[in-house]
N, C-alpha and C positions, 0 to 999 in steps of 0.2 A: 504494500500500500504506500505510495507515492504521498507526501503531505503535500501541502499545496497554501499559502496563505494567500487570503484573497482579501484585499478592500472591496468595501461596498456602503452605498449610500441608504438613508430610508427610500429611495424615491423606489414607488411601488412598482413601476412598469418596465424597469430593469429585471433581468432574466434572475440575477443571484434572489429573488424569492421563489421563482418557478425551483430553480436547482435545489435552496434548501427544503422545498417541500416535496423532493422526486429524490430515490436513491439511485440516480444515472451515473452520480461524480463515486458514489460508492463503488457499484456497479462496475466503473470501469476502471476500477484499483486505486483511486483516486482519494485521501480522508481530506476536507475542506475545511480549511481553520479561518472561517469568517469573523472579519472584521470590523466592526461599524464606525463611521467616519460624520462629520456635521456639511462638508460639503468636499470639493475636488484638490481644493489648495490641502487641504488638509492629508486627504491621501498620499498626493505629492512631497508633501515632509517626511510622511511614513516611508517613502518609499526610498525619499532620501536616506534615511536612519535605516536602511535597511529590514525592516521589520514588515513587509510587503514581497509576494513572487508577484504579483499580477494586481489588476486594476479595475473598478469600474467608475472611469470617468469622463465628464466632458474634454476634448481634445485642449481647447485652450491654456487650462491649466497643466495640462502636460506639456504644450507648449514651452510655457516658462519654466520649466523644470528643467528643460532639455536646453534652454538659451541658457542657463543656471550651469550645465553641466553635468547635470542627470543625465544616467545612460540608460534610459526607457525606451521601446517603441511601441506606436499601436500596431498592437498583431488582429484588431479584428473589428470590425463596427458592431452597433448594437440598436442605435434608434438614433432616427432624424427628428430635427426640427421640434425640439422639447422645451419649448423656452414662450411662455406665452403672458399676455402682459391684462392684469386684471384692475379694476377698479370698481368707487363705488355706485348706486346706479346711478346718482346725478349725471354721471360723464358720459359725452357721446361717446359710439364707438368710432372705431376707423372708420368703415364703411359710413357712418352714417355723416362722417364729415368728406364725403367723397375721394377717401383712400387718400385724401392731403396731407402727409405727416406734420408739415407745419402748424396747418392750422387745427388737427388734431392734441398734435402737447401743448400748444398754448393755454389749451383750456388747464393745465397742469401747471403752469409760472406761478412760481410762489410755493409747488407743493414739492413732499420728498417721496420719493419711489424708492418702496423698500425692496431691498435685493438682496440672493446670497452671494456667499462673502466676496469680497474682493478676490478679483485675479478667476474668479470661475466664467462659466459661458455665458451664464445670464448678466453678471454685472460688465460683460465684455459686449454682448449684444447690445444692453439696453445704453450703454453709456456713450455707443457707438451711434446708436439711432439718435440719441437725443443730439451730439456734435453735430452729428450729417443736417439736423436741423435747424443749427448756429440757436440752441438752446444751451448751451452747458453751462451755463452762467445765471442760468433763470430755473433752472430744477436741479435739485438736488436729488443726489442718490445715496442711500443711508444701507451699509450692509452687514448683513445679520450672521454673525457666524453658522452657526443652526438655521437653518431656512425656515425649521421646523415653529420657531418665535412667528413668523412674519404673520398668521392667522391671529394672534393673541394680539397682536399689535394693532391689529383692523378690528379686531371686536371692541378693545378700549378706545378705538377714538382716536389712535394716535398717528396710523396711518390711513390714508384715502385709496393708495395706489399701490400697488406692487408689479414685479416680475418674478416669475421661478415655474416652476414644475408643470406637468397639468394635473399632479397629486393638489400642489398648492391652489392653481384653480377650481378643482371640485373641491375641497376643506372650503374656501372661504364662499364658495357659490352659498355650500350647505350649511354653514356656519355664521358667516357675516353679509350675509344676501348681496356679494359682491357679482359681478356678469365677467367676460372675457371683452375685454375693447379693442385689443389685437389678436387676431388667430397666431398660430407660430411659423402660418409660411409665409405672413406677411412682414415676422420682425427681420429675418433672414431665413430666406430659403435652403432649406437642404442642409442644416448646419449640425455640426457632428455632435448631436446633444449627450452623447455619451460614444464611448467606444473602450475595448479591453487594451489598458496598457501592462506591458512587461519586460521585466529591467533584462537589460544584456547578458547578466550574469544564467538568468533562467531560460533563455531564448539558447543562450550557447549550450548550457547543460544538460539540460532536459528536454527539446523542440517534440518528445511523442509527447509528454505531456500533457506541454501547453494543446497541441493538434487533439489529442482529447478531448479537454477544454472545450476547443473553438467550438467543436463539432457537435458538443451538448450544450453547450452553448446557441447554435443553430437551431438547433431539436429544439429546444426552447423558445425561441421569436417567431417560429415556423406552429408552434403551439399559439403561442401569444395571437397570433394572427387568424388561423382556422380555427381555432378552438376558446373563441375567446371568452363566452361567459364559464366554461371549464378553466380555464384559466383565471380567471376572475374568482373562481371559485377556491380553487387551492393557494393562491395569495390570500385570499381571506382569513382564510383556517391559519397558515404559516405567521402572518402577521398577529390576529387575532384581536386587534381592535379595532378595525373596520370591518363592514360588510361588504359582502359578493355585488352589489350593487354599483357600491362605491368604485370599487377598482374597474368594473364595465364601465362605467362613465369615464373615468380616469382613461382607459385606455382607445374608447372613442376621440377624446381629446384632439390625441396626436397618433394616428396609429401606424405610424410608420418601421416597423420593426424590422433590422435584418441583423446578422452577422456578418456579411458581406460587405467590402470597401468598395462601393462604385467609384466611377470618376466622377457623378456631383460629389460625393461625401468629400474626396478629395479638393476638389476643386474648390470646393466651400470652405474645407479646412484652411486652405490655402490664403484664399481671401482674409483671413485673420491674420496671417505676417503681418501686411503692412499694418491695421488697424491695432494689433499689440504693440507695433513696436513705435507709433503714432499717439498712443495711450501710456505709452512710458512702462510697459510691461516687460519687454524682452529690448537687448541691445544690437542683436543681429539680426540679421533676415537667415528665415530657417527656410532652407529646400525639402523635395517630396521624402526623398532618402534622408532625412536627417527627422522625420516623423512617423513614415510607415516603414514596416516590414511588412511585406504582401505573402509572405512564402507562404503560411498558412490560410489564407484564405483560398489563397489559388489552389487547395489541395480539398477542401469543401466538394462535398458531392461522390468522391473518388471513391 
């Protein structure tokens, strides 16, 4: 039996709760020493410190890891376009201000959009959008280490707006009668809202492994997809404080699930160089090789 330490976030729609509710990682000689993390920067230090084989996070803060000098790669995708931007009902949505980002966050100057924590996908999207709209001086972005705060904070009153999950958007739909104002292919398209990263150390050593990994991994987002309120189901149970309902909702959200690295997923990735290293987050410009390893994926199906 192969151990295996794996980071992983609360965010429900991520496969690592299908795997800890299914003996597949058993099954395949595999004992999985999961980890719980408050958001991607956080994994990222883990990983640093050694205390990590593998990963489940948004690209961008692996990004910075790897501008840092971490020796990580993404070995796999997991879901697109997870990042969706919620408020309360007073505020129009995108669409209803005819897809004008301007004159959409205007209605927001003067307020702060809570986000998780610095250096993750969502505070890299949303701070992204608000620049491209020559707003960044007129809205403030407030980030929660725990993403899992940001509902508590809109039930007391103290935030109107947020960015994060589409866990976060059903919690505060159902909770603080918040709606979605932007979908998430409208904040950026195609963007690598999570994918499996794993340090060089483990990629050299062990690659059956990880390829075990990816491939129940797969089985997993290929579940997630056909089988969704079955899925929805056995997240339930795993988790065990929300319901089967919930996580179906959740996963209508955004349901873009694969393991697979397209070339949007890349290409999207991509589009973040300049805008981190623009945002003061990375010092170089990072190439495709200096963030993927494809050799597993391209081994998917075989």
């Amino acid at each position: 039996m192969m151990k295996l330490r794996i980071g992983h976030l609360s965010t429900m729609y991520h496969t690592s709760f299908i795997l800890m509710g299914m003996d597949w990682l058993k099954n395949a000689g595999i004992e999985p020493e999961w980890k719980l993390f408050g958001g991607g920067p956080a994994i990222v230090r883990a990983l640093e410190n050694n205390e990590l084989d593998i990963g489940y996070i948004g690209l961008p803060p692996a990004m910075i890891g790897i501008d840092h000098g971490l020796k990580i790669k993404c070995i796999a995708g997991g879901h697109v376009e997870g990042t969706v931007m919620i408020a309360n009902p007073e505020f129009l949505t995108l669409d209803e201000c005819r897809n004008d980002r301007t004159l959409f966050l205007e209605q927001f100057k003067g307020y702060t959009v809570a986000c998780p924590p610095s250096g993750s996908i969502h505070d890299v999207i949303i701070k992204n959008y608000i620049k491209e709209a020559g707003l960044e001086n007129d809205i403030d972005v407030l980030n929660y280490e725990w993403a899992d705060m940001i509902p508590e904070a809109i039930a007391d009153g103290e935030i109107k707006v947020a960015v994060g999950t589409p866990s976060l958007a059903v919690v505060a739909k159902r909770y603080c009668d918040t709606k979605i104002v932007t979908p998430p292919e409208k904040l950026w398209p195609d963007n690598p809202s999570y994918g499996i990263v794993a340090t060089s150390e483990m990629i050299e050593s062990s690659p059956d492994v990880l390829l075990k990994f990816i491939k129940l991994h797969e089985k997993a987002c290929v579940f997630i997809r056909e089988n969704t309120e079955e899925a929805a189901k056995l997240v339930a149970e795993t988790i065990e404080i929300i319901d089967s309902d919930f996580v179906n909702e959740m996963y209508k959200v955004s349901p873009k699930y694969s393991a697979g690295i397209s070339e949007e997923y890349i290409s999207s990735t991509m589009r973040f160089v300049d805008v981190l290293n623009e945002l003061g987050y990375i010092s170089k410009k990072l190439n495709q090789k200096d963030i993927f390893d494809l050799r597993f994926v391209e081994k998917l199906g075989r």
